[in-house]
N, C-alpha and C positions, 0 to 999 in steps of 0.2 A: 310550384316549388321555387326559392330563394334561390340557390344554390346550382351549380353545372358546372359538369368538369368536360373537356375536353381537349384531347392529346395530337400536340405539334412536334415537331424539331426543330431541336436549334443548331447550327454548324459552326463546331469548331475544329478547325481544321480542315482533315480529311474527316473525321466524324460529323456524325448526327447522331446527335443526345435526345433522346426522348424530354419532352417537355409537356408538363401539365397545367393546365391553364384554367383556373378555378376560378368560377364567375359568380360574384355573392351581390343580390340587392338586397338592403335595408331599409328603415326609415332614414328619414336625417333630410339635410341641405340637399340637394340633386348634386350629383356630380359624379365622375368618374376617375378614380385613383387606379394609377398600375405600382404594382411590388414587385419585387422578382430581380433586382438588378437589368431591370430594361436600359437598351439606348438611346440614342435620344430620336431615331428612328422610330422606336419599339414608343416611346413617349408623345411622337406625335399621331400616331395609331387611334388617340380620341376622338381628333377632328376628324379623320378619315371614316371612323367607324359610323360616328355619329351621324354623318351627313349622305353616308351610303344608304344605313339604316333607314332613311327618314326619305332619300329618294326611291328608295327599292318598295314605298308605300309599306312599311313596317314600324310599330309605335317604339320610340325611344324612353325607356322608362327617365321618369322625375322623379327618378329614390338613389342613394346614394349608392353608387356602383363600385366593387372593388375589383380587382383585377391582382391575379397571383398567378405568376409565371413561376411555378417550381421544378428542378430545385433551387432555392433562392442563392443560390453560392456562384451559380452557374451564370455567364453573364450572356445577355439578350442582345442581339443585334439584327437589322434587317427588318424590313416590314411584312416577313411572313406571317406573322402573329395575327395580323391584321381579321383573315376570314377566321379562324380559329374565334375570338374576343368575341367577332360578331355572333358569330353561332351560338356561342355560354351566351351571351347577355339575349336572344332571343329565344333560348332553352330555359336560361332561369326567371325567363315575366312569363313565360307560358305560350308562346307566340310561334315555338316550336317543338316536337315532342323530342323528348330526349331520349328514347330507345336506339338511336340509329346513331347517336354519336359515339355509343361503345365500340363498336366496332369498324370506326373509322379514324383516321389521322389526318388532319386538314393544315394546309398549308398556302398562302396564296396574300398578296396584295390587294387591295381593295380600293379604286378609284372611287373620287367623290358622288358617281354616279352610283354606283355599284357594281361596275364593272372589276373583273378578276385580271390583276396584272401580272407576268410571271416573276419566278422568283430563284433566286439562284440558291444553286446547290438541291437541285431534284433529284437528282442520280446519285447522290451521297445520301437524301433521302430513302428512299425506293430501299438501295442497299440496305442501311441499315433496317428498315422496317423487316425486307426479308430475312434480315439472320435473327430475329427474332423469333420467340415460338409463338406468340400472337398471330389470329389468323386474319388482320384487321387489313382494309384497304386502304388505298392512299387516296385524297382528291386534291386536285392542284388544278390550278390555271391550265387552258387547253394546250398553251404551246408547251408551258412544262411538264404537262404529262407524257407530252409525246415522247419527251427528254428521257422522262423515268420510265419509259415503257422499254428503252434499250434493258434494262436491267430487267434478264428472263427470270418469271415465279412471281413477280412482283404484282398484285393487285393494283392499278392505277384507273384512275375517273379523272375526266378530263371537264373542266366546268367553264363556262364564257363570267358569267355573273351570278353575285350571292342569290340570287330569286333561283336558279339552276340547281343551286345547292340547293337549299330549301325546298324545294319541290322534290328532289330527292330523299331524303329523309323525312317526309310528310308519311303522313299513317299512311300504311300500306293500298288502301282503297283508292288513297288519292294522290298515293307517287307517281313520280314522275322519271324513272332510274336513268343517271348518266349513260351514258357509253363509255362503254372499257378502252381507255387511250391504249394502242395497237403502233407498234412502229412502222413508218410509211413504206410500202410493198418495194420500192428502189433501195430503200435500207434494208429492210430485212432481207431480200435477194443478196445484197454486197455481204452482208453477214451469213448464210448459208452458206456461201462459197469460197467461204475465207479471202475475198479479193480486197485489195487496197481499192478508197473510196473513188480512184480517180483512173480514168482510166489508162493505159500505156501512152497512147497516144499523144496525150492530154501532158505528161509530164515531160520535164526535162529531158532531154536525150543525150548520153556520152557524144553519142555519133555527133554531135554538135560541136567540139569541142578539137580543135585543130591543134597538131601536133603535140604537144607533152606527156608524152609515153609513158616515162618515171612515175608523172603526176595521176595519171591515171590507174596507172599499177600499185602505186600508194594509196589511192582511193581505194580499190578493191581490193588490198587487205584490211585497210581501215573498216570496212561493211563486213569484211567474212570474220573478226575479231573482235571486233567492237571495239575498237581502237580510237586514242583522242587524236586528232591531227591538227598541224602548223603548217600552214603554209604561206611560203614568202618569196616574194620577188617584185623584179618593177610593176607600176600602174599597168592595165591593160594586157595582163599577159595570161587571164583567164582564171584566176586566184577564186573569184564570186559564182563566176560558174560551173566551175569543179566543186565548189561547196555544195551548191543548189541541186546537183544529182545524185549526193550522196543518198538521201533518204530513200529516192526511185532504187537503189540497190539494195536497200535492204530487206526483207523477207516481209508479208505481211501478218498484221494485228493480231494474235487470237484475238477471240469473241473477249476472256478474259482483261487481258491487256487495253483492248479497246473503249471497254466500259472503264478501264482505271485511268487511261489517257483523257476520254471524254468526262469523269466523273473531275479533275483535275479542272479543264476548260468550264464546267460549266461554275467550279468557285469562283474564279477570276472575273478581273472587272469588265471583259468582254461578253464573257458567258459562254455556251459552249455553241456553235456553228453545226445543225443536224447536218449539213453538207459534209463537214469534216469528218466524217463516222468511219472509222475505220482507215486513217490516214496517218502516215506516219508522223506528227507533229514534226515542223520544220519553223523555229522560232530566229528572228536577225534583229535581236536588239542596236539601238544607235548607240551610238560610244557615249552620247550623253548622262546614259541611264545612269543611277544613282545605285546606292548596295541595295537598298528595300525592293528597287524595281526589278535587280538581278535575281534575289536571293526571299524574296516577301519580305512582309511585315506589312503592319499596321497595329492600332490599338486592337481590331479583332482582326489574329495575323490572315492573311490571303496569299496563293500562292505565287510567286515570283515567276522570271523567265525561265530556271533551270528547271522549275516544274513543271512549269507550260509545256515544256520539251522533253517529259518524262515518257522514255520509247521511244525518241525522238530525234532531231539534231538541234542543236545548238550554236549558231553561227556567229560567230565575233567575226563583224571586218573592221579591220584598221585597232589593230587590238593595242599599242603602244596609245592609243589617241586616248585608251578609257583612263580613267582615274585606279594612281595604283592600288587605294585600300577598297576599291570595288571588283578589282580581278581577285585581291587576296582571299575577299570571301568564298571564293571558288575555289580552296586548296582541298576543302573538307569533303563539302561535297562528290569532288571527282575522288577523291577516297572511298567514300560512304555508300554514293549512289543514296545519299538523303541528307534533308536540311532539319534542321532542328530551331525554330523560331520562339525564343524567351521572352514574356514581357509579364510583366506584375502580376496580370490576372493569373498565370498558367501556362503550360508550354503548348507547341503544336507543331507537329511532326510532317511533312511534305517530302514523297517520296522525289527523288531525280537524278533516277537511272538515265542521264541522255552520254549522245556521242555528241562530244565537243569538237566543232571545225573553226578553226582560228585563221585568220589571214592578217599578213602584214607587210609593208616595206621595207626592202635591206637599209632605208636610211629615211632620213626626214626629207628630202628631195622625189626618193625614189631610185635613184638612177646609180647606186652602186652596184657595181659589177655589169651595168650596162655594155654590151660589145659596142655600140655607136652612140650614146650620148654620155658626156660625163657627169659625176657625182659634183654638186654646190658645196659639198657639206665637208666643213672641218671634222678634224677624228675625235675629236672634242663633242663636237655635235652627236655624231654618230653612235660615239658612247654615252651620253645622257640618254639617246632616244633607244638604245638596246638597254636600259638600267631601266627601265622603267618596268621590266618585265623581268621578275624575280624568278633567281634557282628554283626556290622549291616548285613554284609553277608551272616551268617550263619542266622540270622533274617529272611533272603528271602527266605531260602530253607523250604519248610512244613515237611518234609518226612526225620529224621538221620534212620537211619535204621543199627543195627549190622550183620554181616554179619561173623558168628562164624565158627573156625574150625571145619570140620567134622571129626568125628571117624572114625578107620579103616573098621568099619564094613560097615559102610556106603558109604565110597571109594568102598568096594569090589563086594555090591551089585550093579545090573544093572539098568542102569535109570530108573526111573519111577516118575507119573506123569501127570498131563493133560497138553494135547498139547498146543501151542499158539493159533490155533483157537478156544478152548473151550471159552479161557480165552479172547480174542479179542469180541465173542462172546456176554458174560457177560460186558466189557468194553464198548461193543458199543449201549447195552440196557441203562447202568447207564447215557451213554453221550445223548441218543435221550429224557430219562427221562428230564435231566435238558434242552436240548434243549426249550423242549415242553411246560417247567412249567417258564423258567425265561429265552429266548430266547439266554443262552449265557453258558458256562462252569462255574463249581464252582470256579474258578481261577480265574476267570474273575470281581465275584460279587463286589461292592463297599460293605463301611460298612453301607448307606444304605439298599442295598438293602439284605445285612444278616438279619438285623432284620425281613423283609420280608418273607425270603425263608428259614431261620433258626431256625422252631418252635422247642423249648425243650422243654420233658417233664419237670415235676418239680425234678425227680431224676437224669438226665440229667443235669440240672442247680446246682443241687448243687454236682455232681461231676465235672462238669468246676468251680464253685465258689471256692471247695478247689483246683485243681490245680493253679488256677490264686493264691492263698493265699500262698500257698507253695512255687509256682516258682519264682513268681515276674516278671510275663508275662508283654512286654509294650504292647501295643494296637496292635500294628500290628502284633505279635506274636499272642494276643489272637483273631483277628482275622481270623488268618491263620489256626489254630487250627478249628476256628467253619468250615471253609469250606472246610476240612479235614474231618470233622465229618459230613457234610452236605451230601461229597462224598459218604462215609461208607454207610451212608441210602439211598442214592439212588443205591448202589449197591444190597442191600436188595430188594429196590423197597417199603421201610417205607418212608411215610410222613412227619411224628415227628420224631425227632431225639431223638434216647431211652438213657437210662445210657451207653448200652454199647457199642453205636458208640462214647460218647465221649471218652470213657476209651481208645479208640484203638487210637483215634486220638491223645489222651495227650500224651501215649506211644511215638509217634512217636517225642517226641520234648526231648526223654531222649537223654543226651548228654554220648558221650563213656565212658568207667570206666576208672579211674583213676588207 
């Protein structure tokens, strides 16, 4: 037979598009043509194919070969196509039988050897295959199967090289069947058990973290809320390491969540880390990064840092040093909890629900409001370098938080402290609270449903009534504030929310000293 089809995916976005890969020889010239809006990855797939072909001891037909990636509107990127191409062009010279590629979806890289290299976006793979009603398997390269096998129901075969494949789908008499890629016994345990990938020990510890009481108490509502935080004060006063424990308090992964954090890493241009499974994503861009690096893009979009950090944190330090139109990108998403990336072919949608920890300097020196060293910096200065960081921005973040020099004495003395599991502890009682009583996080609430879940007392309301009167709060500060204050009480484990959960919350919207 001329002619074989068989079915790959293509990744856009968070999707995987089913793709069909029609492989037709003819008479004519020899050669091999691809259609389909391939790129110029997907293009250079000839020489690859060709020359795996020919060393995998397999005849390379001398008739003219067409290659149709449909559907043709759909645009091709990546060298997954790669074992897919090979499989059709040795289904349609007859050199394999073609009953066993119905029922399977191939995907994989193909070294000039014939070796199988893996291939991102397995776990967006996998997924999509299983919400399918097709009862078809996956085979991928061995390390990306292992990927897609997090993804529970999914059929996956894990392959080293195309002769693997093909020995697989050879007549039955003389298969040779993969093995079913299984996620490795260390993973699947950390998944049983709902534990974070890493163990207590192993991470950051509060108890590290010498004096800043405040800072600390602002952390652990920023976990029990889902709160964005700011923090600022001089060099060296603990600002990086008070970010770096934030994730150690937050609650672990469902199995869910995990597969969408990890299906997320494995688009990106690192891939996804099996070590990392079931970790709360902990992302520290440099101030250098550019908007596309923050936020994706590309000709085929990929996703950025605020996705990488979806369920996750987000750590900006030295956040006045980034470039202003690359924090502005960040107004929507801390809106949203997702980015929406436009380009000519099509849009593509990247979720990025993360908690944002920002850290910064009261001045370009550092040293304002120093008790023992003074400020360099003209008030001139000090105001370019606090302009750099616009209202509506700083609007989003609930939580400024000072973060003061400590004393010597306080240097001298030995840590002390409660550890990050007392404090995760207490963080993961306030979050099952609001779980239980309004099905979602205080971060979460619309300003509906504040008036609902926001009872004040009456002294309560009228310490939020003079704040609002004093500060010139717009709406969406004052209601960032109440569900700040909503956190406070449920970390108490109060109902009503007293005077003096709002008092803490207002606190946290004081802006640095001048």
């Amino acid at each position: 037979m001329s002619l074989a089809v068989v079915s790959s995916r293509a990744i856009t976005g968070m999707a995987a598009r089913a793709v069909t890969v029609e492989v037709h020889l003819a008479n004519g010239l020899p050669g091999l043509s691809l259609v389909g809006l391939p790129d110029t990855e997907v293009k250079e797939s000839r020489e690859r194919v060709r020359s795996a072909l020919q060393n995998s001891r397999f005849e390379f037909p001398a008739r003219r070969i067409t290659v149709n990636l449909a559907p043709a509107d759909l645009p091709k990127a990546s060298g997954c196509f790669d074992l897919p191409i090979a499989l059709g062009i040795l289904a349609a010279s007859g050199q394999l039988p073609e009953a066993g590629l119905r029922s399977h979806e191939f995907a994989g890289e193909l070294s000039l050897t014939g070796e199988l290299r893996p291939v991102r976006g397995a776990l967006a793979m996998a997924s999509a295959m299983l919400a399918e009603p097709s009862a078809r398997a996956l085979v991928l390269p061995t390390d990306s199967a292992q990927e897609a096998a997090l993804v529970e129901g999914a059929t996956v075969y894990g392959a080293r090289t195309l002769l693997d494949v093909c020995a697989h789908l050879a007549e039955s008499d003389e298969a040779t069947p993969l093995a079913r890629a299984v996620v490795p016994r260390a993973l699947a345990d950390m998944a049983a058990s709902d534990g974070n990938a890493v163990h207590a020990g192993e991470r950051p510890d509060m108890r590290d973290i010498k004096g800043q009481g405040p800072a600390k108490r602002a952390l652990e509502v920023a976990a029990a809320g889902g709160h964005h935080l700011l923090l600022y004060g001089p060099p060296g006063t603990g600002k990086s390491m008070l970010a770096t424990r934030l994730a150690g308090l937050l609650p672990a992964l469902s199995k869910a969540q995990a597969v969408e954090a990890a299906t997320l890493a494995s688009l990106g241009a690192q891939g996804f880390d099996m070590r990392h499974w079931g970790r709360r994503p902990f992302r520290a861009p440099h101030h250098t990064a550019s908007a596309a690096a923050l936020v994706g893009g590309g000709r085929t979009p990929r996703p950025g840092e605020i996705s990488l950090a979806h369920r996750g944190v987000l750590f900006l330090d030295e956040l006045p040093e980034f470039q202003r139109r690359v924090l502005e990108v960040l107004r929507e998403p801390l809106e949203l909890g997702q980015v929406t990336i436009s380009r000519a072919g099509g849009q593509a949608t990247f979720p990025a629900a993360f908690q944002l920890v920002a850290a910064m300097n009261p001045c370009p020196c550092g040293d304002l409001g120093h008790p023992s060293r003074r400020c360099r910096c003209t008030s001139e200065a000090v105001a370019r370098y606090r302009n750099r960081l616009s209202g509506p921005l700083l609007e989003r973040i609930d939580l400024h938080v000072e973060v003061p020099a400590l004393s010597a004495e306080t240097f001298a003395a030995p840590a002390s402290g409660e550890p990050s599991e007392v404090v995760a502890l207490r963080v993961g009682q306030a979050r099952a609270r609001q779980l239980s009583r309004q099905g979602q996080l205080n971060c979460e609430l619309s300003s509906r449903a504040l008036e609902v879940q926001c009872v004040l007392r009456t002294s309560a309301q009228d310490v939020l009534h003079r704040a609002l009167t004093q500060h010139h709060w717009s709406a969406r500060t004052y209601h960032r504030v109440l569900r700040v204050a909503r956190t406070v009480a449920d970390l108490e484990d109060c109902a009503a929310i007293e005077a003096h959960h709002v008092a803490e919350a207002v606190q946290y919207r004081e802006a640095p000293p001048s």
